[in-house]
C-alpha positions as CSV (number, residue, x, y, z in Angstrom):
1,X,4.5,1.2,-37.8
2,X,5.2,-0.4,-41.1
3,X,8.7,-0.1,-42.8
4,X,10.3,1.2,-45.5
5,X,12.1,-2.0,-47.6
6,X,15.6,-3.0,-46.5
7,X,16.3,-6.5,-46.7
8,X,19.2,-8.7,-47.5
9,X,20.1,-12.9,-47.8
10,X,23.0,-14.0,-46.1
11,X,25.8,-15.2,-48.9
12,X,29.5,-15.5,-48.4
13,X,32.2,-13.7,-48.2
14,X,35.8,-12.5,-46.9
15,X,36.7,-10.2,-44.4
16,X,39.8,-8.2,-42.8
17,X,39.8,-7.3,-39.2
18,X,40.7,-4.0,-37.1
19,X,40.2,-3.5,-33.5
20,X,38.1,0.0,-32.6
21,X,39.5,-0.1,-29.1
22,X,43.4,0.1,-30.9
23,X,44.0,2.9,-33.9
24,X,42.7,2.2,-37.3
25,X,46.8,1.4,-38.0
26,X,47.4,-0.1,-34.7
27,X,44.5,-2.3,-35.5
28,X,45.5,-3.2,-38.6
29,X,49.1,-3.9,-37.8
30,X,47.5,-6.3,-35.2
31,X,45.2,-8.2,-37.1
32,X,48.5,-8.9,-39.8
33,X,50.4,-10.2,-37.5
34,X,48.0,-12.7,-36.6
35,X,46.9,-13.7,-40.3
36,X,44.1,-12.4,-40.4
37,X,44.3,-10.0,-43.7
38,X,43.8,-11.2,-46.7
39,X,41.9,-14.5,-46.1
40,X,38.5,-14.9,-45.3
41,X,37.0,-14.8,-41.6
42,X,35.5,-18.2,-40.7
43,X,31.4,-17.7,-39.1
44,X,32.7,-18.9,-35.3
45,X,35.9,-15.7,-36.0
46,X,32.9,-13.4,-37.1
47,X,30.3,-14.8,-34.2
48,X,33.4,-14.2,-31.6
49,X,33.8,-10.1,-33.0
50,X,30.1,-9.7,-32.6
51,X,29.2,-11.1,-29.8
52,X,25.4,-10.3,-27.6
53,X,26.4,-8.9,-23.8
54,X,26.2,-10.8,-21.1
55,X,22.5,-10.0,-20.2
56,X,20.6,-10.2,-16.7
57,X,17.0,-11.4,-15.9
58,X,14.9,-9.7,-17.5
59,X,17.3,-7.6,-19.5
60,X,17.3,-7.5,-23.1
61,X,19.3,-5.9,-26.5
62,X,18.4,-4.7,-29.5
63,X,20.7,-4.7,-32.4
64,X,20.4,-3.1,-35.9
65,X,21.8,-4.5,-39.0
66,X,22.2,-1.6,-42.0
67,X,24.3,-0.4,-44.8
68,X,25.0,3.2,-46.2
69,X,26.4,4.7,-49.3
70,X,29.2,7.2,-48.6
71,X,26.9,10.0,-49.3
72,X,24.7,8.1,-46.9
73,X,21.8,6.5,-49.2
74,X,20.2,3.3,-47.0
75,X,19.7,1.4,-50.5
76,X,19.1,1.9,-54.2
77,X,16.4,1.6,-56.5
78,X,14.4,0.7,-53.3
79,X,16.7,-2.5,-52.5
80,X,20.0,-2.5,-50.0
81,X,21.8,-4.8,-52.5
82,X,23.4,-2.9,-54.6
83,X,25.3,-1.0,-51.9
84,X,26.5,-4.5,-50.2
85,X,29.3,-7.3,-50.4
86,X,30.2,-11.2,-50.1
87,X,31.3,-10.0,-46.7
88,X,28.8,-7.7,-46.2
89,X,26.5,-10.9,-46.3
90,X,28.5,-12.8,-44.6
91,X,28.4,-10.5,-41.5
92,X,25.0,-10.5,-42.2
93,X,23.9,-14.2,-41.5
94,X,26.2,-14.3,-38.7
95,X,24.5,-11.4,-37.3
96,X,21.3,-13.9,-37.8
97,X,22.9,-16.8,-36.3
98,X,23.4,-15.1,-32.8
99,X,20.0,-13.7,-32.8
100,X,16.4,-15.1,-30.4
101,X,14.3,-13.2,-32.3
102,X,15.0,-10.9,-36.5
103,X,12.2,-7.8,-36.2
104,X,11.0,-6.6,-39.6
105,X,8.6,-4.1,-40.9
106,X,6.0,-5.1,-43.0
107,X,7.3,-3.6,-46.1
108,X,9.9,-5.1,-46.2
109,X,8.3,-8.3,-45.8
110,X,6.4,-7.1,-48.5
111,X,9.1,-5.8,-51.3
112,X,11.3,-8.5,-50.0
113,X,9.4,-11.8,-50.4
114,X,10.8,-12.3,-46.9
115,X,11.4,-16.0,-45.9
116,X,11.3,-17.7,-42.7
117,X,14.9,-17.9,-40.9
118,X,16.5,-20.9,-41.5
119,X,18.5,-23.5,-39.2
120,X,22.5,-23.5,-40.0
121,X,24.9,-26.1,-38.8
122,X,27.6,-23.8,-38.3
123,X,25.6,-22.3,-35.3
124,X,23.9,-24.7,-33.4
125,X,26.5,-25.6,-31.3
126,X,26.8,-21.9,-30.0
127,X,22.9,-21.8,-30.0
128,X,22.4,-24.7,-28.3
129,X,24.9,-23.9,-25.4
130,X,23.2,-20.3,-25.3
131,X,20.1,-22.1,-24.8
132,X,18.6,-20.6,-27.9
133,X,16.2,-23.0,-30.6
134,X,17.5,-24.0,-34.2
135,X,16.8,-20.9,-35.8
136,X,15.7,-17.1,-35.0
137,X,11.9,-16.1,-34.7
138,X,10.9,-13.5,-37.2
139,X,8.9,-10.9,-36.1
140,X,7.2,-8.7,-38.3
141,X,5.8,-4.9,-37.5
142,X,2.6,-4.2,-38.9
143,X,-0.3,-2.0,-37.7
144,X,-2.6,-3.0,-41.0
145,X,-1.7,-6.8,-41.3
146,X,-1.8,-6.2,-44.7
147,X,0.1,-9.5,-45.3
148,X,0.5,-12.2,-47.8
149,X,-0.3,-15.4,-45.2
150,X,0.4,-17.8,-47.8
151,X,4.4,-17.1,-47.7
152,X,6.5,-19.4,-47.0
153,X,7.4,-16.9,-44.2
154,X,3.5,-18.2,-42.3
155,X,3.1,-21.5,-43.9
156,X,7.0,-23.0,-43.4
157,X,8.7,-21.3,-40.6
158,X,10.8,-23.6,-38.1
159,X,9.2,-21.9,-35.3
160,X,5.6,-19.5,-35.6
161,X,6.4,-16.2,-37.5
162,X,5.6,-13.5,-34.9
163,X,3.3,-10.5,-35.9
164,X,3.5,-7.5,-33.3
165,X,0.9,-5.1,-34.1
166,X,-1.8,-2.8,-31.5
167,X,-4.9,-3.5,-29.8
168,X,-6.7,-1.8,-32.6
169,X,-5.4,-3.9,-35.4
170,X,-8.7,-4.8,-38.0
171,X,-9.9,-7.8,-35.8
172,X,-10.9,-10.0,-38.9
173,X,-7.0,-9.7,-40.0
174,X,-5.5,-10.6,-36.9
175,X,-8.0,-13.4,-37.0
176,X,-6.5,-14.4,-40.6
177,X,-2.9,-14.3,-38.9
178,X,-3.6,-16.8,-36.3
179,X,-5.6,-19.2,-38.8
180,X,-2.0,-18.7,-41.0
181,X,-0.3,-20.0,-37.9
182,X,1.2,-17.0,-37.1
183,X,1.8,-15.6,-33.2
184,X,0.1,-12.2,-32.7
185,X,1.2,-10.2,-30.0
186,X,-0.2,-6.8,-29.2
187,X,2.9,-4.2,-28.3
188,X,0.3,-1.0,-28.5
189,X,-3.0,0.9,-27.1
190,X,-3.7,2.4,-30.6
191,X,-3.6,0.4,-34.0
192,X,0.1,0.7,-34.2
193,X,3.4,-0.6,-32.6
194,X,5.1,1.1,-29.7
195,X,8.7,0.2,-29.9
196,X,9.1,0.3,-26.0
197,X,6.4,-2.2,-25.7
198,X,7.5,-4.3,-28.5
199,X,11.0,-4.8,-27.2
200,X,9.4,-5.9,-24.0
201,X,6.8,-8.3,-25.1
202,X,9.1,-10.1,-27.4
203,X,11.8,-10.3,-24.3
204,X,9.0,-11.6,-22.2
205,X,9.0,-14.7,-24.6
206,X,12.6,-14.5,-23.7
207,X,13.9,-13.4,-27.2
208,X,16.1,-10.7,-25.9
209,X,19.1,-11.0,-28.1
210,X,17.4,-8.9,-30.5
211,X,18.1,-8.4,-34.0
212,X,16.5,-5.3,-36.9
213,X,17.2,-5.4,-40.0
214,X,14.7,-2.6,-40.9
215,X,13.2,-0.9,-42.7
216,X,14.4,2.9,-42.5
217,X,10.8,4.0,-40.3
218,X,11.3,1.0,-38.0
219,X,14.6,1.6,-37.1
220,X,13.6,5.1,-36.9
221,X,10.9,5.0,-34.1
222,X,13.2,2.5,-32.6
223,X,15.5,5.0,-32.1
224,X,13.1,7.7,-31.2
225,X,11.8,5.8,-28.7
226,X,15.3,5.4,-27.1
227,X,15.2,1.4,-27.4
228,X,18.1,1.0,-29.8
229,X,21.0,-0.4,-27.8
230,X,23.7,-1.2,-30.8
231,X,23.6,-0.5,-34.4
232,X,25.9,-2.7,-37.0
233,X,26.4,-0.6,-39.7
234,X,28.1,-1.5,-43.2
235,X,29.8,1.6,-44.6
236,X,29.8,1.1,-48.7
237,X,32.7,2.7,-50.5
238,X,29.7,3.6,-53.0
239,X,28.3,7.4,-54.0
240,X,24.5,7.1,-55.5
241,X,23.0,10.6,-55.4
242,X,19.7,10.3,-56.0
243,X,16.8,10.6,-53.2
244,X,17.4,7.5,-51.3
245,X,15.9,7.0,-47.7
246,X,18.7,6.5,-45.7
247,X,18.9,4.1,-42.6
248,X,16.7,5.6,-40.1
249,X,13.8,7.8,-41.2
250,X,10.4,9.2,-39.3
251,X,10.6,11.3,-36.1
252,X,13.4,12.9,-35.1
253,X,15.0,13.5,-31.3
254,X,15.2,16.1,-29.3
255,X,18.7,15.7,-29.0
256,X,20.8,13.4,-31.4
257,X,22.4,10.2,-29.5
258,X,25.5,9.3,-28.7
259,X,26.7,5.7,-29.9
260,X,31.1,4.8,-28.7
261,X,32.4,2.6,-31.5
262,X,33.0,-1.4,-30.3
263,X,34.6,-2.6,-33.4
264,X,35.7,-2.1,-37.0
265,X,36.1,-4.4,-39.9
266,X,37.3,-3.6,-43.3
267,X,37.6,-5.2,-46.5
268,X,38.1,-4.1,-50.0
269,X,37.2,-0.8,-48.9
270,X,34.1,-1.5,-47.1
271,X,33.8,-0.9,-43.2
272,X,32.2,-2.8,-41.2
273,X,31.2,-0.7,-37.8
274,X,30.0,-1.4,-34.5
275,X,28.8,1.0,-32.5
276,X,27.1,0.7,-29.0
277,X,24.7,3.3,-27.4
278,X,26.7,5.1,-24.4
């Protein structure tokens, strides 16, 4: 259940605001009468717009974090970056901030030098009073563990970097994993991942605000498998042609899924969409 790349650092940015529940205009009107165009949103403005739901015991909610091109490319030249934004990055680490637990494929990890999540002042009084730790686990999807354990991502996480991977992973690299300091949790019968099971085991830790940031394959047997409850989804005002993967890739469904929109953000031309699963 490895990944195609898609991977992106939080920066900074600005960011204009319209409310999906209003008219695009309506929306807009609304957010200029209360000064919100034209200036930059602060993190605590952002957190408040994308807010987890208020979940139960034993409940949890997976989240995906993705941009697209207008003709619907999920990156280019193999990297999301080009298609993105200040606020686009912005949105980004906040998205990070409010999350338990960032789940990653391994190619990603891979193409992306990923690095361990890090602790940010401007959160940690909404973590802390969510009862969440510092900073968000990273879990990475691998059925190989054909990983680099001497990343930062293994060697200097705040808290142990999570591998999820099946019962028939090669034993002698799970072994390797553990000696890295990493936690490996088995989420499948077979050597593989099964997203059901993953979703479960890492809400069994009780990480179930729940945050992917891809790649394209891994958001695509997340979906498959029905487990996707929200997808955040940068709209680029960017054409690339080309042969890119776009967002969600692998098997298809039977019958495509309905997502209602939550919110919508715009700046400069790029939208920032919310849509929840109905």
């Amino acid at each position: 259940m490895d990944s195609g790349a898609i991977g992106r650092d939080a920066t900074s940015g600005g960011v204009t605001a319209g409310d999906a529940t209003d008219s695009w205009a309506t929306g807009r009107d609304a957010a200029d009468r209360e000064g919100l165009l034209d200036r930059e949103w602060s993190l605590d403005e952002l957190a408040d717009a994308y807010p987890y739901p208020a979940l139960a015991p034993g409940e949890s909610w997976l989240r995906a974090n993705m941009v697209s091109s207008l003709d619907g490319a999920g990156q280019h030249d193999g990297r999301s970056q080009p298609l993105s934004s200040d606020s686009d990055m912005r949105i980004f680490g906040t998205l990070r901030g409010l999350a338990d637990v960032i789940v990653v494929g391994a190619q990603t990890v891979r193409q992306e030098g990923y690095r361990p999540a890090r602790a940010r002042d401007a959160f940690a009084a909404r973590r802390a009073a969510a009862g969440q730790g510092s900073a968000p686990v990273i879990a990475v999807v691998s059925a190989s563990l054909g990983l680099d354990f001497t990343l930062p991502l293994f060697t200097e996480p705040l808290v142990p970097t999570l591998i999820l991977t099946g019962a028939e992973a090669p034993a002698a690299r799970v072994a390797e994993a553990r000696a890295a300091g990493a936690e490996v949790v088995i989420a499948g019968e077979g050597p593989g991942v099964e997203p059901a099971r993953a979703v479960a085991a890492l809400a069994e830790r009780g990480l179930r605000r729940q945050l992917t940031e891809g790649g394209p394959r891994l958001l695509g047997q997340f979906v498959a498998a029905g487990v996707l409850d929200e997808l955040c989804l940068t709209v680029s005002p960017t054409m690339t042609a080309g042969a890119a993967q776009r967002i969600a890739g692998g098997p298809s469904v039977a019958v495509p899924q309905r997502f209602a929109m939550a919110s919508l953000l715009e700046e400069a031309g790029f939208l920032f969409t919310r849509y929840r699963r109905i």
